[in-house]
C-alpha positions as CSV (number, residue, x, y, z in Angstrom):
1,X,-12.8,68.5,-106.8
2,X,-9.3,69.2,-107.7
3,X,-9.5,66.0,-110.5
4,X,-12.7,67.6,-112.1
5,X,-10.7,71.0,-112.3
6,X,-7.6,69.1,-114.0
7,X,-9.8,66.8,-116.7
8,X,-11.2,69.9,-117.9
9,X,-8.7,72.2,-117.4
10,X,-6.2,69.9,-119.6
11,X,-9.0,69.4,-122.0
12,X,-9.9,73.3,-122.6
13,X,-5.7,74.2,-122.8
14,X,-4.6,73.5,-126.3
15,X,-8.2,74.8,-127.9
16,X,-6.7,78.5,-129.7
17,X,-3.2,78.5,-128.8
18,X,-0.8,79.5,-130.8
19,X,2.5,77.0,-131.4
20,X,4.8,80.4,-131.8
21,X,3.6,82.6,-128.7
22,X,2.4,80.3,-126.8
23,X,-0.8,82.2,-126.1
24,X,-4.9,82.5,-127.1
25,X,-6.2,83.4,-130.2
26,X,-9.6,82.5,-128.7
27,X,-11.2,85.4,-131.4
28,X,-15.3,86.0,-131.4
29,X,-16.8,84.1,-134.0
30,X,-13.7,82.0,-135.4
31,X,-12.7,78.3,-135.7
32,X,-11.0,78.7,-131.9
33,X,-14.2,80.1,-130.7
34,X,-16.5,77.1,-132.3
35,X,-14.2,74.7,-130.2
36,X,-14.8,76.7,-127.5
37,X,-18.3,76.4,-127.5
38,X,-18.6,72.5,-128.0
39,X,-16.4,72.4,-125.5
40,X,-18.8,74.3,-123.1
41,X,-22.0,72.0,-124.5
42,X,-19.9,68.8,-124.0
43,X,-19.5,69.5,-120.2
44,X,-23.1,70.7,-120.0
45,X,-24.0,67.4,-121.5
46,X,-21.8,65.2,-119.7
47,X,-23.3,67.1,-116.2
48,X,-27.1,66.8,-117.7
49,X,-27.4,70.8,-117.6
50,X,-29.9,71.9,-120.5
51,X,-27.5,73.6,-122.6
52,X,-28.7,76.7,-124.8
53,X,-27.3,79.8,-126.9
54,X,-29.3,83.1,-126.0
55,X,-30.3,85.5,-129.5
56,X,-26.9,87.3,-128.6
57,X,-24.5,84.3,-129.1
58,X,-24.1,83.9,-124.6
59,X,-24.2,80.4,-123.7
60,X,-26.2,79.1,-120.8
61,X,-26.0,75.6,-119.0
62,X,-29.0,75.2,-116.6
63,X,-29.5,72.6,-113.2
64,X,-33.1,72.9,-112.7
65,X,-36.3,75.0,-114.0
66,X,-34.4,78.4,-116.0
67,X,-38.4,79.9,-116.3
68,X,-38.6,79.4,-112.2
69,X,-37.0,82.8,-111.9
70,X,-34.6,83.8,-109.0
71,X,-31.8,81.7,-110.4
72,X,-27.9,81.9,-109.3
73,X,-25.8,82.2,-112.4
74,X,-22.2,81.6,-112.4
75,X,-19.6,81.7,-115.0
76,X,-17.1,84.3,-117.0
77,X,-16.0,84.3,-121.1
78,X,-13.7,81.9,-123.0
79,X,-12.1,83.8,-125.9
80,X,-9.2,86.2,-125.5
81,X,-6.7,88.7,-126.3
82,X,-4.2,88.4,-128.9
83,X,-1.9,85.9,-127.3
84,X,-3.5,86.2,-124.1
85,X,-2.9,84.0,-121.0
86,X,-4.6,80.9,-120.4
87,X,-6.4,82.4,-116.8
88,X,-8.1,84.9,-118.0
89,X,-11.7,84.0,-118.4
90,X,-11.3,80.2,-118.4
91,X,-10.6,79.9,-114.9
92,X,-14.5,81.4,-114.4
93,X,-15.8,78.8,-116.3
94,X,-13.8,76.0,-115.7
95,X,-13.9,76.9,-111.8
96,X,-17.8,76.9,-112.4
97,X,-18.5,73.6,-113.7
98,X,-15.8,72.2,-111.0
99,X,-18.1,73.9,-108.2
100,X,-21.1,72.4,-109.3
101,X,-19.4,68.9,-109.2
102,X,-17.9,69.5,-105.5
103,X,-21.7,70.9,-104.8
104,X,-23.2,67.2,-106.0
105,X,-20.3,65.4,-104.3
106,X,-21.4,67.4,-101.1
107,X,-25.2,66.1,-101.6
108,X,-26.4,69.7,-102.1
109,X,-30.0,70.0,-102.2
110,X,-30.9,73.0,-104.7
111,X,-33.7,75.7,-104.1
112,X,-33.4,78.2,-106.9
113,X,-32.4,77.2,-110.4
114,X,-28.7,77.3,-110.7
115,X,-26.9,77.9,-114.5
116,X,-23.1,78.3,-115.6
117,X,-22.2,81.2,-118.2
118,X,-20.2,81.7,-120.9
119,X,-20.6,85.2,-122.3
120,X,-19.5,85.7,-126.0
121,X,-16.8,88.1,-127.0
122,X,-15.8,89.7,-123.7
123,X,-12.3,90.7,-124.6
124,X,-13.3,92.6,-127.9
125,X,-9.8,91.4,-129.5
126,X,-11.8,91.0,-133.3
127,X,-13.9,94.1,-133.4
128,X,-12.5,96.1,-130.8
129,X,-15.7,96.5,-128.2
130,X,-15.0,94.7,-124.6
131,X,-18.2,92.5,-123.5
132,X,-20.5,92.4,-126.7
133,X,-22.4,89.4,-125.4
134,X,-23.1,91.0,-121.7
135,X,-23.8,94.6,-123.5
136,X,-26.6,93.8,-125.8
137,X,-28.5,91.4,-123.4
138,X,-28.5,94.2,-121.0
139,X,-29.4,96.8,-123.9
140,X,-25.9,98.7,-123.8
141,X,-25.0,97.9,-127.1
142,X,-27.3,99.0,-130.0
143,X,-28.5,96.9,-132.8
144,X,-27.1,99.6,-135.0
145,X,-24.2,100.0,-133.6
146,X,-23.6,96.1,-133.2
147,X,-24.3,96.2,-136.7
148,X,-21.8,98.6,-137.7
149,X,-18.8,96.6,-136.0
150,X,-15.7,95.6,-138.4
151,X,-12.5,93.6,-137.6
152,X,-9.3,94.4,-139.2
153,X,-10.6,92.6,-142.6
154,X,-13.6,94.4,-143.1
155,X,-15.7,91.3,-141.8
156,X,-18.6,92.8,-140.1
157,X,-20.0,91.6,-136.4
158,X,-23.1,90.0,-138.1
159,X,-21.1,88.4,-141.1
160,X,-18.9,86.8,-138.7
161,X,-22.0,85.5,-136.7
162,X,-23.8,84.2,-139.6
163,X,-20.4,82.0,-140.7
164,X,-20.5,80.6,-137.6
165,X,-23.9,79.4,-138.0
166,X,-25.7,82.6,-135.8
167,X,-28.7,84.7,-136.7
168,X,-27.3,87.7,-136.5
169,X,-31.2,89.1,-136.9
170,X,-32.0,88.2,-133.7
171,X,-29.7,90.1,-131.3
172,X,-30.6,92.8,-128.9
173,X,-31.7,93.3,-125.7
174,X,-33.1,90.5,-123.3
175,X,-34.8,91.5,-120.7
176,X,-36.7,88.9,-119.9
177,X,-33.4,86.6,-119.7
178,X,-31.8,89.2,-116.8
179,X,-35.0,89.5,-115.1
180,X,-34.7,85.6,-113.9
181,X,-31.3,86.4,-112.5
182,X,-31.1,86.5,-109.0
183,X,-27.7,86.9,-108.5
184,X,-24.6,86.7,-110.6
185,X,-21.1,85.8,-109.2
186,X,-18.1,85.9,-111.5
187,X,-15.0,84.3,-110.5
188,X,-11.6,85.5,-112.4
189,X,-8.0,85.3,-111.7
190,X,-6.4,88.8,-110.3
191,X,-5.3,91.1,-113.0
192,X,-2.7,92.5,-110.3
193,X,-1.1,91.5,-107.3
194,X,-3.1,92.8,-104.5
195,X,-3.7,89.4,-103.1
196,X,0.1,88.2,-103.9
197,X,0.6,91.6,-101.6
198,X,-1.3,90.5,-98.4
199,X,-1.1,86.5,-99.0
200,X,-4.5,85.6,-99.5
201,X,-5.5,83.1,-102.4
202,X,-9.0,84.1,-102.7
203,X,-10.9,87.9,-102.9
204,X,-13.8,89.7,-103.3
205,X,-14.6,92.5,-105.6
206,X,-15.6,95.8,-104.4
207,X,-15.8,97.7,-107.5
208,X,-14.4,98.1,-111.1
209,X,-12.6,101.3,-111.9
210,X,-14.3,103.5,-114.6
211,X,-12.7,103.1,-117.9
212,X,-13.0,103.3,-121.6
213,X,-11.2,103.1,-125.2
214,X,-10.4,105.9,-126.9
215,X,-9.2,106.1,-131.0
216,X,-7.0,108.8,-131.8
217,X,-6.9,109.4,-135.5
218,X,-3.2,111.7,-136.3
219,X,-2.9,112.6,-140.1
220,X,0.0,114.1,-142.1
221,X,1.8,114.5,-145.4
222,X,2.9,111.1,-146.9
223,X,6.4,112.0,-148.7
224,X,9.8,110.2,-148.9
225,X,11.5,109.4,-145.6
226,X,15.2,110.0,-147.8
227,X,14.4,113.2,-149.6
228,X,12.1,115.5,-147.6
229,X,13.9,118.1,-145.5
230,X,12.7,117.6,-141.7
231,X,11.5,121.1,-141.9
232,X,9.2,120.3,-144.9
233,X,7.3,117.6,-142.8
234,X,4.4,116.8,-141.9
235,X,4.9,113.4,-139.7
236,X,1.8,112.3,-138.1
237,X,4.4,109.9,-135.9
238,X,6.1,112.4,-134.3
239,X,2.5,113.6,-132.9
240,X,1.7,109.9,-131.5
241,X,5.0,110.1,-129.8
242,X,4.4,112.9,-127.9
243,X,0.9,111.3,-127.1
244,X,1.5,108.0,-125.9
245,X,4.6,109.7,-123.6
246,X,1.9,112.4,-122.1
247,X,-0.6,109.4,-121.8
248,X,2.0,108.0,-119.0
249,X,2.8,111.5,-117.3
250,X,-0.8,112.4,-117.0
251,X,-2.2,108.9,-116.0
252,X,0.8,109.0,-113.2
253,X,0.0,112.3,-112.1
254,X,-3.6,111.5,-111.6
255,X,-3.1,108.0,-110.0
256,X,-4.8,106.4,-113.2
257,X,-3.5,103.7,-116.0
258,X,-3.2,104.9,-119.9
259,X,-1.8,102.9,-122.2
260,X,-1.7,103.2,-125.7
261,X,-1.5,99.1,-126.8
262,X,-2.5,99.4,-130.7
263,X,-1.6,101.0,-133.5
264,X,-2.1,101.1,-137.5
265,X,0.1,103.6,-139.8
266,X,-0.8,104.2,-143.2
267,X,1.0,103.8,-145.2
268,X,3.4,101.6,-143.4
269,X,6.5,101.6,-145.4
270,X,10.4,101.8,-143.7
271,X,11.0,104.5,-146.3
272,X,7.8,106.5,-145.8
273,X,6.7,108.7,-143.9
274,X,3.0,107.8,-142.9
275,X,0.3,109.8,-143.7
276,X,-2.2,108.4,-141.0
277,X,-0.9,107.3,-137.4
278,X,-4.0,105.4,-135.7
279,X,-3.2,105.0,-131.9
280,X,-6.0,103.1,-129.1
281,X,-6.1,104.7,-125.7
282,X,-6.9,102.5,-122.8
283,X,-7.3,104.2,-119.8
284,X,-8.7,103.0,-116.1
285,X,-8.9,105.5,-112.8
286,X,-10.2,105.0,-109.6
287,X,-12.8,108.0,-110.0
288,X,-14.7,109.7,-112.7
289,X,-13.0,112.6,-112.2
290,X,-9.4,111.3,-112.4
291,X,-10.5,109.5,-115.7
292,X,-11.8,113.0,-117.4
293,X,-8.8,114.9,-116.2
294,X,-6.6,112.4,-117.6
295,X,-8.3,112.4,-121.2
296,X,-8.2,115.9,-121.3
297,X,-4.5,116.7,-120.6
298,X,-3.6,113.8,-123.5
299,X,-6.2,115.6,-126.1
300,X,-4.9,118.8,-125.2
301,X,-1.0,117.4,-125.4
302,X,-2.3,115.5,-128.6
303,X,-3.6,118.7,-129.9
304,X,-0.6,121.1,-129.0
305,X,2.1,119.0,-130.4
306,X,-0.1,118.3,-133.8
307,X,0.2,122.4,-134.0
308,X,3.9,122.3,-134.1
309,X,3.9,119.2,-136.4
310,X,1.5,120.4,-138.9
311,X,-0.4,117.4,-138.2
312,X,-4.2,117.1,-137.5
313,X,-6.1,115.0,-134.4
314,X,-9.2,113.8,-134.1
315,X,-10.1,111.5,-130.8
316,X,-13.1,109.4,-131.0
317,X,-14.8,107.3,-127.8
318,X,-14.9,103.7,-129.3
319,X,-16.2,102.1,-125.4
320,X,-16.5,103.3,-122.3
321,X,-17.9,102.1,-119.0
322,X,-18.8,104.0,-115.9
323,X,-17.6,103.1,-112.7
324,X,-19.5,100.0,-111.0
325,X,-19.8,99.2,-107.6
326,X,-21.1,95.6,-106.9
327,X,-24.0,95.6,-104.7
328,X,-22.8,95.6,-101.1
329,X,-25.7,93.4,-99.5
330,X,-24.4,90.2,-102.0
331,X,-21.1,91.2,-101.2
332,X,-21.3,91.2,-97.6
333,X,-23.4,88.0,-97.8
334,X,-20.8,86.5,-99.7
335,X,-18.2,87.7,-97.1
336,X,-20.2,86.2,-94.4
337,X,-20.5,82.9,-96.3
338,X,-16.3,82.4,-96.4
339,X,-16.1,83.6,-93.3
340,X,-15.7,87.3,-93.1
341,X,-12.2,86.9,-93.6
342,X,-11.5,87.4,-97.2
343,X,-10.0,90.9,-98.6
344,X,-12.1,92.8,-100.6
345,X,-10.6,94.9,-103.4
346,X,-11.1,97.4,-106.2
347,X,-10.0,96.3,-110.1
348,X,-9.1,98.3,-112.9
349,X,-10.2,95.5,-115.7
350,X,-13.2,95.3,-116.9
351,X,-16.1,92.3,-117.0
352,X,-19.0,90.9,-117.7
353,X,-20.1,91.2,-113.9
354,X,-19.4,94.6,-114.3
355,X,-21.7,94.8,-117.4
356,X,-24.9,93.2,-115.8
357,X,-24.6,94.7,-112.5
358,X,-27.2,97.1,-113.9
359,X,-30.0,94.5,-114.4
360,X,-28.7,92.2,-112.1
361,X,-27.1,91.7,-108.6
362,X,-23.8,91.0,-109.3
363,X,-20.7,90.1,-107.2
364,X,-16.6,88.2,-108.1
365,X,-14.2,86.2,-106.6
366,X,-10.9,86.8,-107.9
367,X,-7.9,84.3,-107.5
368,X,-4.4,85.0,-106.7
369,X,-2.2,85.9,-109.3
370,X,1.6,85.7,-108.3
371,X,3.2,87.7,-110.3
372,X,0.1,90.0,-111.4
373,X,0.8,89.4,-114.9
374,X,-2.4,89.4,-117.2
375,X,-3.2,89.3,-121.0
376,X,-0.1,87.9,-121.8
377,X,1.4,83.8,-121.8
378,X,3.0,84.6,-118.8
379,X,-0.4,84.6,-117.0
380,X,-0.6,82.3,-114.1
381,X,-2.3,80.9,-110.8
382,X,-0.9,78.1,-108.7
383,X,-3.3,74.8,-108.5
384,X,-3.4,75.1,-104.7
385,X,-5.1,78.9,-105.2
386,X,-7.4,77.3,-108.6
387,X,-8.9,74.8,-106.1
388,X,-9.4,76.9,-103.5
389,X,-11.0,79.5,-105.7
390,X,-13.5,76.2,-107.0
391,X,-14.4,75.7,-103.0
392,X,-15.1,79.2,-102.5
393,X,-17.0,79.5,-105.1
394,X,-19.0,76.3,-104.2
395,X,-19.2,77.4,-100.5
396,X,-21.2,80.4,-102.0
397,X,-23.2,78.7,-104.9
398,X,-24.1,76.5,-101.8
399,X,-25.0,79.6,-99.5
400,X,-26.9,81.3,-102.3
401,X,-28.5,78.3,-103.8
402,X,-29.0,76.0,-101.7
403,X,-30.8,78.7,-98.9
């Protein structure tokens, strides 16, 4: 088991990485991406698995009859943040395919179909929306608004697709696809340290944490940063300031997470002062509530501080996603399947699982994470916690599979 993890996991490392940072540029619809893909079909192939790419650009490796219905899918993304870690997302499907072999090395005899995933764009790091794959086969994401999707060049979501040799005509919703799923089980390393915390290498999800993306457009006066009084300004920068510091006060007070990660000023000289600030809220929060109560003490900071500045704000929702809590029956089958031990715990990142959970019965395993350190090179899981995340997740392809 632990030699099929290595092979692939050595041949999937250097696919996107950057020489300089050391991290993923695994971007939707790009050279890294292509390699990504053929990478996925090879160890399809080399496993016999009918390989196939769904309308929405989600690829699909199937043991058995996929038209049977009632099938167990497994699996997680392969592209990434900018510079992103190497765990994030790979593990899932790496850990998949590793399963499947330690399942045939056991002699498992299969009763419903069995596939491994690999959902496109989960990260959104080209055109800014998290899980475009997972969204429009479950009809979250609009054909319209797919459509309307840019990167930071201009390149639109169906452009890209069509370079990469994808009908872009024939995305939306697929019902028909989801409606075969049985059960979907998503394994992923920890984006935190609760496991670190009670020394377990292996967890189950109990539910992801409402959250969303919000832009927050701050416009001013451009003029010259040497000869404009500070009373005659207009800076749009001194409103984001105030923002991004009230983003932390509030999300603390309210037990949440804000961060703003990304930001574009216009127009971007050392000896200007910006016209346009463009800041991207994140924010994540245990409830509903806490998430509404956070957004509105930022707007409203935003808002006051644009007053004094002589600045204007406008806030648009780019994503959001309401809480989800994975269907207890799998979980607690799951739970009885590694032996009722294993912690279950609440996450604030978001995932495909999370998307699908409302066509499908969803559930994840999460693997330690030492240090809790995520979207970044620093991301990491020790070998002795990958392989034991590959038998857990076999133990329960087996129990749910093999029934």
């Amino acid at each position: 088991m632990s030699d099929s993890f290595h092979r692939m996991w050595a041949d999937l490392a250097p696919v996107g990485r950057h020489p300089d940072s050391g991290g993923y540029r695994r971007y939707a619809w790009t050279g890294a991406d292509t390699d990504c893909r053929a990478w996925f079909r090879a160890q399809a192939e080399a496993r016999g698995l009918d390989c196939e790419t769904d309308r929405n650009g989600n690829q699909w490796a199937w043991l058995g009859d996929r038209t049977a219905g009632d099938a167990v899918v497994t699996g997680s993304h392969l592209d990434s943040v900018p510079d992103g870690g190497a765990f994030d997302g790979p593990l899932g499907v790496v850990s998949s395919f590793a399963a499947l072999d330690e399942l045939r090395r056991r002699g498992a005899r299969f009763t419903r179909p069995l596939a491994v995933a690999n959902f496109g764009d989960e990260e959104g790091a080209r055109f800014g929306l998290a899980c475009v794959g997972s969204r429009l086969a479950a009809g979250q994401l609009t054909r319209e608004a797919a459509f309307a999707l840019r990167d930071a060049d201009g390149v639109s979501l169906p452009q890209a697709m069509e370079a990469a040799g994808h009908d872009p005509e024939a995305i939306g919703p697929d019902p028909e696809r989801l409606a075969g799923i049985g059960a979907f089980v998503e394994l992923h390393v920890e984006q935190g340290r609760a496991l670190d915390l009670t020394g377990d290498a292996v967890g189950v999800a109990s539910a992801i944490w409402p959250h969303g993306r919000w832009r927050f457009d701050f416009r001013g006066e451009a003029n010259h940063a040497g000869t404009t009084r500070l009373a005659d300004r207009r800076d749009p920068m001194l409103t984001y300031a105030e923002t991004v510091l009230a983003a932390r006060r509030e999300a603390e007070l309210a037990g949440a997470v804000a961060t703003f990660g990304k930001v574009a000023v216009e127009p971007n000289g050392v000896n200007a002062i910006p016209s346009l600030v463009r800041g991207w809220l994140d924010s994540r929060a245990p409830d509903q509530a806490a998430l509404d109560t956070v957004l509105a003490a930022v707007e409203r900071a935003a808002r006051e501080r644009a007053e004094r500045d002589g600045t204007d704000v406008a806030v648009v929702r780019e994503s959001f996603t309401p809480v989800v809590e994975f269907e207890h029956a799998l979980r607690d089958e799951i739970g009885r399947i590694l032996g009722g031990s294993v912690p279950v715990l609440g996450t604030g990142a978001g995932h495909d699982a999370g998307i699908l959970s409302a066509s499908v019965p969803t559930a994840m395993l999460f693997v330690r994470n030492p240090t809790g350190v995520s979207h970044s090179p620093a991301e990491y899981a020790a070998e002795d916690d990958c392989v034991a995340g590959v038998r857990a997740l076999a133990d329960v392809l087996e129990g749910l599979a093999c029934g």
